[in-house]
Every structure is written in C-alpha cells, then in structure tokens.
C-alpha positions as CSV (number, residue, x, y, z in Angstrom):
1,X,83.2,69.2,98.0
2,X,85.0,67.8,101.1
3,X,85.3,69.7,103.6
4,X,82.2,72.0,103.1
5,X,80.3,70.4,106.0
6,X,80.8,72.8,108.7
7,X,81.0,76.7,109.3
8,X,77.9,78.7,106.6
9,X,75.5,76.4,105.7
10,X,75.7,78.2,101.7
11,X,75.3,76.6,98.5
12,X,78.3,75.5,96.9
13,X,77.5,77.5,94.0
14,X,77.2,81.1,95.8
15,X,80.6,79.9,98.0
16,X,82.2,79.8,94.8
17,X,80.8,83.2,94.2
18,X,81.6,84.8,97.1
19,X,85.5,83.4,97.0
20,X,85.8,84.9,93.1
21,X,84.7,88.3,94.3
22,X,87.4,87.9,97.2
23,X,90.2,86.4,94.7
24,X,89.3,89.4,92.4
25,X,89.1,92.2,94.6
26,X,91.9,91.5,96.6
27,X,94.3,90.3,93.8
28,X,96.0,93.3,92.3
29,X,95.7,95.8,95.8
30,X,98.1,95.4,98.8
31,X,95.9,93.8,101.2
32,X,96.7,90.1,100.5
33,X,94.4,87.8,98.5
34,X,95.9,84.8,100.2
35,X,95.3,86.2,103.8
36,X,91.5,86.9,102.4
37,X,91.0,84.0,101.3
38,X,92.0,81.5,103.9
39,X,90.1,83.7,106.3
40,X,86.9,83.4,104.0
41,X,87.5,79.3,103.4
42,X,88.0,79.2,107.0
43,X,84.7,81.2,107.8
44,X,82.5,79.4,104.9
45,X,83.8,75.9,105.8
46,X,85.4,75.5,102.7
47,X,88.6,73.8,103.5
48,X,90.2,70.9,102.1
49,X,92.0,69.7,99.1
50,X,89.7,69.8,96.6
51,X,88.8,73.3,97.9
52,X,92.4,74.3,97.9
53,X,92.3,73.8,94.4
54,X,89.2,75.3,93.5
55,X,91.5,78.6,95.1
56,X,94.2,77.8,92.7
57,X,92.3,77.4,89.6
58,X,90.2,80.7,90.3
59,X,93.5,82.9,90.3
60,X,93.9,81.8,86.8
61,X,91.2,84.1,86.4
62,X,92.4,86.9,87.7
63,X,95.6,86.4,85.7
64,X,93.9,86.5,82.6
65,X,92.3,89.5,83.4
66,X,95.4,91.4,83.4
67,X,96.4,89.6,80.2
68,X,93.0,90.7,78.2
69,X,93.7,94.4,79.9
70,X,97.0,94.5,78.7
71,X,96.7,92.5,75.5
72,X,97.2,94.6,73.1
73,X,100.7,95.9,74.9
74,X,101.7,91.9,75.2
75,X,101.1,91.8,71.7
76,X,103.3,94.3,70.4
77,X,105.9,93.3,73.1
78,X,105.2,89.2,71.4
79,X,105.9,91.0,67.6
80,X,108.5,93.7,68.2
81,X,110.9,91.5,70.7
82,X,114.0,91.3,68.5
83,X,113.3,94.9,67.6
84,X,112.0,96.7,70.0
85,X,114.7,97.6,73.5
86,X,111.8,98.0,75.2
87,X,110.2,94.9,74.3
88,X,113.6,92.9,75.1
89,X,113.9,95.0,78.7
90,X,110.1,94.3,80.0
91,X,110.7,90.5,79.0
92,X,114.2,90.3,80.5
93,X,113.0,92.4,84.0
94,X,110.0,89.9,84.4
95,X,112.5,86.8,84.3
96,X,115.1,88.0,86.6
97,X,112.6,89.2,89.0
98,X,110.4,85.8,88.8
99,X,113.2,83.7,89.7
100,X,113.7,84.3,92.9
101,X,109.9,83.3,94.2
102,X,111.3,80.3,91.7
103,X,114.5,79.3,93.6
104,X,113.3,80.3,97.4
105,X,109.4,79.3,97.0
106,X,109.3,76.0,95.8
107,X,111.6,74.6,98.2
108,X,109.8,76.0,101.1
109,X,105.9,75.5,99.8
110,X,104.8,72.5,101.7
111,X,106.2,73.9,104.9
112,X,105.1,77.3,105.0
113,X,101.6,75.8,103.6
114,X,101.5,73.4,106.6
115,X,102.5,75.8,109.6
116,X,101.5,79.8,108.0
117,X,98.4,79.3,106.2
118,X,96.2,80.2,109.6
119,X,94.6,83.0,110.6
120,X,97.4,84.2,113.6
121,X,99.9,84.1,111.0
122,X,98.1,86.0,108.3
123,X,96.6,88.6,111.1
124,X,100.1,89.5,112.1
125,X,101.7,89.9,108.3
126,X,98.7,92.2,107.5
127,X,99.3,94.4,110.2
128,X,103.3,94.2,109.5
129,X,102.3,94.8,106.0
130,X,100.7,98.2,106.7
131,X,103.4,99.2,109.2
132,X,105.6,99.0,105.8
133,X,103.3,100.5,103.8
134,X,103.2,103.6,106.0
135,X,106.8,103.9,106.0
136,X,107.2,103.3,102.6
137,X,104.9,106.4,101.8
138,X,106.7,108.7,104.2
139,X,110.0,108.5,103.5
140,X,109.0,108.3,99.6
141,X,110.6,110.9,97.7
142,X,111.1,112.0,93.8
143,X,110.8,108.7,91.6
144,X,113.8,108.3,89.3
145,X,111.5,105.8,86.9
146,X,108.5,107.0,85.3
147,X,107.5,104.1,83.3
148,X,107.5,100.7,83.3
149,X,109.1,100.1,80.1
150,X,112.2,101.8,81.8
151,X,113.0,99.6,85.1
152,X,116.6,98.8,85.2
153,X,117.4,94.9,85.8
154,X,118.4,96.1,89.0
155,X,115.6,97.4,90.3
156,X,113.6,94.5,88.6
157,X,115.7,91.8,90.5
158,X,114.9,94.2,93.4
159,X,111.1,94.0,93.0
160,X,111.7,90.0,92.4
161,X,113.6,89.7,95.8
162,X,110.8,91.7,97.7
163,X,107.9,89.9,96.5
164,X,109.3,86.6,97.9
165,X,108.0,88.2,101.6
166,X,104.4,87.6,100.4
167,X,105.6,83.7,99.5
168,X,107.7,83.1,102.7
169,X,104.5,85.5,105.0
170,X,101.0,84.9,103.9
171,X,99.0,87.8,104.4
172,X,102.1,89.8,103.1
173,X,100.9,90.2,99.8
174,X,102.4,90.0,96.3
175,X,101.0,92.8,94.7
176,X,101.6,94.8,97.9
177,X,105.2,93.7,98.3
178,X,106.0,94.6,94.4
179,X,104.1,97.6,94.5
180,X,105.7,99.0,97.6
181,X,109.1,96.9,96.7
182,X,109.0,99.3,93.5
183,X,108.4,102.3,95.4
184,X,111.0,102.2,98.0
185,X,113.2,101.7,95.3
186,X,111.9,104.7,93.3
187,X,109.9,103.8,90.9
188,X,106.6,106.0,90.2
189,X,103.4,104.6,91.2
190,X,102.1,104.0,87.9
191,X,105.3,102.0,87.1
192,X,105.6,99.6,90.4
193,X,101.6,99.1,89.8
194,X,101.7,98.1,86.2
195,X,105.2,95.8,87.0
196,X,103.3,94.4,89.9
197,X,100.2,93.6,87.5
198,X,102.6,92.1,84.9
199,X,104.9,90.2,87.3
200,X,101.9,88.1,88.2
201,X,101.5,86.3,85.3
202,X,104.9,83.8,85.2
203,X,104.8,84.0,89.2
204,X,100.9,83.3,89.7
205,X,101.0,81.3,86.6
206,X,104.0,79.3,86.7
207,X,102.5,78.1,90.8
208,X,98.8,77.8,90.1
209,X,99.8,75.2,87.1
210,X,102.2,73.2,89.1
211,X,100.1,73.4,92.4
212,X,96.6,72.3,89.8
213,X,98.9,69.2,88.1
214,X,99.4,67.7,91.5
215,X,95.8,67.3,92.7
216,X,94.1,66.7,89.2
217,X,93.2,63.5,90.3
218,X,91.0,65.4,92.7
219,X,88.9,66.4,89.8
220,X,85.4,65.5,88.7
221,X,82.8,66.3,85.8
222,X,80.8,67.3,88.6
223,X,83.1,70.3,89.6
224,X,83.0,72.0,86.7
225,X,80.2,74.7,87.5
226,X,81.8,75.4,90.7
227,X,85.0,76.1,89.1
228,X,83.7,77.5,86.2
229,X,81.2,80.5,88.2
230,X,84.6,80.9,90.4
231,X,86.8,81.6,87.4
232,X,84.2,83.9,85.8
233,X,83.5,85.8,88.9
234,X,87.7,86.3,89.9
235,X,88.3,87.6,85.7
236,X,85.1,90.3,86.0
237,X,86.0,91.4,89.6
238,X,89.6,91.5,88.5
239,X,88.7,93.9,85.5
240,X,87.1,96.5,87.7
241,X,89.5,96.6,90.3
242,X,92.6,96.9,88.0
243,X,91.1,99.5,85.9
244,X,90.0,101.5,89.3
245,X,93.6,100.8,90.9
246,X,95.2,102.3,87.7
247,X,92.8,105.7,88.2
248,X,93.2,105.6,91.1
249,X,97.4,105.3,91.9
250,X,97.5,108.3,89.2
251,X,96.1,110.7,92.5
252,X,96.9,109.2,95.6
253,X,98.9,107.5,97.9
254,X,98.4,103.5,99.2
255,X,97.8,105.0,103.1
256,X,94.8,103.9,103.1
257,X,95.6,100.6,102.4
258,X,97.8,100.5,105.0
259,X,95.3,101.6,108.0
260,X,92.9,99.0,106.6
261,X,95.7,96.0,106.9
262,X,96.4,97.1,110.7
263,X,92.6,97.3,111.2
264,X,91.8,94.1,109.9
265,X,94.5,92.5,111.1
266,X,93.7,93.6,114.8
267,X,90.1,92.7,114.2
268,X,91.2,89.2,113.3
269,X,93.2,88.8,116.0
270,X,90.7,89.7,118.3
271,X,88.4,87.4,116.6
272,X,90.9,84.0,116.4
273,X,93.1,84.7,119.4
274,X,90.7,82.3,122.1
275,X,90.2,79.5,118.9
276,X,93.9,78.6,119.5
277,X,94.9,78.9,115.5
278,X,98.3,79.1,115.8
C-alpha cells in the first residue's frame, strides 16, 4: 500500500490487525474511533488513499457487528412494520435523526477532511469531548425515556443534530455525541446506548459506501487479505465491546471516559505540539 514506507516498519498484514482492534474497540464508546485512528495511521505510517480506504471498508465491520447483535430485534422490526407502533417509531427516529449528518456532512466532507483530520485538531475535540462528558453526567438528572423503542421524534431529531459535532470535530465522537446527546436530553443510559448503536448503521453506512465507490479504482486483487483480516478483526472486536458496553452502562456512569479523553488528549498534544501538525 502507498504510503506505508515510513513511521513502524510492521507487516502490512499485522497493521491491518492492529487498526481493526482500534476501529473495533473504539467504535461504539465515546472516545472517538476517528481521532484513534488517524493517530494510529499516522504513528504506523499508514497514510494515503488506498489506506484511507482500507479505514472505510473496516467500519463496515463494525457495523455489521451491531447488525448480527441486534438481528433478531431488526428482524421483527423488518416483519411487524405496518403493525407494530414501535416498529414504525424506531424506523421513523433513525431517519429524522440521520439526516442531518446527511444535509450538513456531505457538503462539508472534503474540507473538514483536508484541514481537521490531524492530530492538534483531534487532541483538542477529545479533551472538549470529556469536558462535555463531565457535565453531562453532573447535571444528569431522572430520565424521562426508559427504552429505546420509546424516543420521541423530538428527541430523535435531537440526538441527529448532536451527532453532527463528531462530523464537523474529529475526535468528537459519534457514539459519544449520541450517547451523551441522548442523555442530556433524558434518555436512560441503556436507551441513548442502544440508539447510538442503531443510529450507526444508515449514518456509518450510508458514508463508508459513498466514501468506498469513489476510490474503487484504487482497488486490487492483491488487497484483499489486508482488507479482509481488517474487516474480520473490527466485527470480533466490535462484538465484545458492544456486549461489555451494554453490561456495563446498566451500573455506571461514562466518567471515566471522560478523564481518559482529557488525558489522552493532553498526552497527544504534548507529543505533536513541536511536529507543527496543525
């Protein structure tokens, strides 16, 4: 791949590895997989456009581990849609809340890609990240939704307008900004989690797809195993973390996601501010 002649001198195959586990792991908690990841291509070496898209493709794979998580829910939501509320309300809060990353992302892709996809940037939206997150959690009082099968459109279109600061600020985070988007507007944990899990699928989707279709003439026969141990690695490091986020929201409070953001984000700063990467 182009761009993998400088920085860790690792075999393509183990980079690939070691950038599912990231995409994976970071994914589905508030600590930005897009801030983790350009820091880790950026570390490895692994930049350019044929890398870009190996990024790209392995989100696909975390997105499908929600899907196979949740199947059998999507499937009853799939058969009981003209006669199930419920069924019609989840379907109708994911499209009002995916169209604003719709209307105000792709406009500004190319330029936010080209001026905030660097470490400074993403150092400074984790720490203001965890700032939120810590506010967010102390001034959180008595949720007025329980589950996620009973979000008004409202609130929905609320989450959807919050999670376009993770697409306007990398290092934001989507899952962070939904998840705490649906707390500060009073949703219970459990239900801004699982919305936030389920709200990926037509946002990630919908951009991995378009972004994939415009450098498919990038691709080769001889990509395939990198892509391939990338997308394997995201889906099973996905799995665990989803199933451990779910246990773990049911007890406790996203605080300590919060004081790792500000940590990491000093740390970074420390670490780029002489390399000039504004």
């Amino acid at each position: 791949m182009e761009g993998a002649n400088h920085g860790m001198d690792l075999l393509p195959i183990l980079k690939a590895a070691f950038l599912g586990v990231v995409e994976g792991v970071t994914e589905f908690i508030p600590v930005s997989s897009t801030g983790h990841l350009i820091l880790s291509q950026d570390l490895l070496g692994f930049t350019g456009r044929k890398e870009n898209a190996f990024i790209i493709f392995i989100q696909l794979g975390a997105i499908l581990a929600v899907v196979w998580l949740y199947r059998m829910k999507f499937i009853d939501v799939l058969l009981n849609l003209r006669r199930k509320p419920a069924a019609r309300g989840l379907v109708a809060n994911l499209i009002v809340a995916t169209l604003p990353a719709v209307v105000i992302g792709l406009p500004t892709e190319k330029w936010i890609e080209a001026h905030l996809f660097r470490p400074i940037p993403v150092a400074l939206a984790f720490a203001a990240g965890g700032l939120a997150i810590l506010l967010i959690e102390r001034r959180r009082t008595t949720p007025s939704v329980e589950s996620v099968d009973r979000i008004p459109l409202k609130k929905a279109f609320g989450v959807g307008l919050i999670q376009v600061l993770a697409i306007l600020f990398p290092g934001i985070s989507r899952s962070g900004a939904t998840i705490m988007g649906g707390l500060a507007l009073n949703l219970s944990r459990m239900a801004a989690t699982e919305f936030s899990f389920f709200l990926a699928i037509p946002a990630m989707l919908g951009a991995s797809l378009i972004k994939l279709a415009k450098v498919r003439d990038l691709m080769s026969t001889a990509d395939i195993p990198v892509f391939t141990i990338g997308f394997v690695v995201s889906f099973l490091s996905a799995l665990l973390v989803i199933r451990g986020l779910l246990s773990y929201v049911s007890r406790r409070s996203f605080v300590p996601f919060a004081w790792y953001r500000i940590f990491f984000g000093a740390l970074i700063l420390i670490f780029y501010w002489n390399r000039s990467a504004f």
